[in-house]
C-alpha positions in Angstrom: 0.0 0.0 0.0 0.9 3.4 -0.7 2.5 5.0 2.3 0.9 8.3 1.2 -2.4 6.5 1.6 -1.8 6.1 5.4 -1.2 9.4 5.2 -4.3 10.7 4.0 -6.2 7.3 6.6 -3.9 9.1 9.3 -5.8 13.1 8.6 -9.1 11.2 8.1 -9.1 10.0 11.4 -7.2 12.3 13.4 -9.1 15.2 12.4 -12.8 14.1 13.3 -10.7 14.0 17.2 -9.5 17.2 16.7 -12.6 18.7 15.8 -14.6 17.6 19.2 -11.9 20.2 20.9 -12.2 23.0 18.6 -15.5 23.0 17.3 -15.6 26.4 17.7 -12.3 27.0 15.7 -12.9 24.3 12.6 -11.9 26.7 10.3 -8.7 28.0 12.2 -7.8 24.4 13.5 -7.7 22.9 9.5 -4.6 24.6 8.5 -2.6 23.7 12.1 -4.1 20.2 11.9 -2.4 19.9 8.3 1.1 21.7 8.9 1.5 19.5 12.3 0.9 16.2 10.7 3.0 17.0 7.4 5.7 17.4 10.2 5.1 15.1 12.6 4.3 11.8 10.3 7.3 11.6 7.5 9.5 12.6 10.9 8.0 9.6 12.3 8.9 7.1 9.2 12.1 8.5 9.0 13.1 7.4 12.6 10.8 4.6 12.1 13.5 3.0 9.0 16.2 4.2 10.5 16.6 3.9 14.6 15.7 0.9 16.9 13.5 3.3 18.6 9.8 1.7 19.6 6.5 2.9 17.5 5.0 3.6 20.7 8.1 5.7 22.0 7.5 7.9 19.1 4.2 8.1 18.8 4.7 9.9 22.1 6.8 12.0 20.6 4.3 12.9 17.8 1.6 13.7 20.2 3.9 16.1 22.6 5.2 17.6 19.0 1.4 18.2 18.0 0.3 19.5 21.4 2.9 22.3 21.7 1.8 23.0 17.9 -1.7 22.9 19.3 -0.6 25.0 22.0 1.6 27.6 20.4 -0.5 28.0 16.9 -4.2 27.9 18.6 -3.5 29.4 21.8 -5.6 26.8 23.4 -4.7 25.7 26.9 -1.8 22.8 28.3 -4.8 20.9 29.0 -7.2 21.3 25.9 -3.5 20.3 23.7 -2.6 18.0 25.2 -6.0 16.2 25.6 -6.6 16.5 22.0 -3.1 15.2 20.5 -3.3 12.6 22.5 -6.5 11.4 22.0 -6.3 11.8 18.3 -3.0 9.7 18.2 -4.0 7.3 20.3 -6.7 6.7 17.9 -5.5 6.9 14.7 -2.4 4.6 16.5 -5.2 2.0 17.2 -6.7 2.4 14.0 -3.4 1.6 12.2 -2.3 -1.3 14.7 -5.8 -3.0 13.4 -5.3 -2.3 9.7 -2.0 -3.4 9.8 -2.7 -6.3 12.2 -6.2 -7.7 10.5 -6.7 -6.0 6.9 -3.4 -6.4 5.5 
């Protein structure tokens, strides 16, 4: 499968999560959404290919990324960031442990 694909799986997930935070920001939150994930998910692969570091270990790392982005670019609280990357990795993690695990 295209890695790209799992790209575009990863934005249709994630950003139905992000959404539930800033509801009230949709339209400010799309371009944040997009410029943290086109960072945070070919960094990701690259360590992924090329370190012994676990997929959990840097999924972490994604999610703190994404809530300081979250943070810095929506001026939304520690709390409301950090909920919301983490939830929305966590899911879109899941959803990609079970597509991996059972669909291909």
């Amino acid at each position: 499968m295209n890695p790209w694909l799992f790209f575009i799986l990863t934005l249709l997930i994630e950003y139905p999560v992000i959404l539930l935070f800033y509801k009230k920001k949709w339209k400010e939150v799309a371009i944040p959404f997009l410029l943290l994930n086109l960072f945070t998910w070919p960094l990701l692969h690259f360590f992924l290919f090329t370190t012994d570091i676990s997929l959990p270990v840097m999924e972490l790392g994604v999610a703190l990324a994404e809530m300081t982005g979250y943070k810095l670019l929506m001026r939304s609280s520690w709390k409301k960031s950090f909920a919301a990357s983490f939830i929305a990795n966590g899911v879109s993690y899941g959803a990609g442990l079970l597509i991996n695990s059972y669909i291909l």
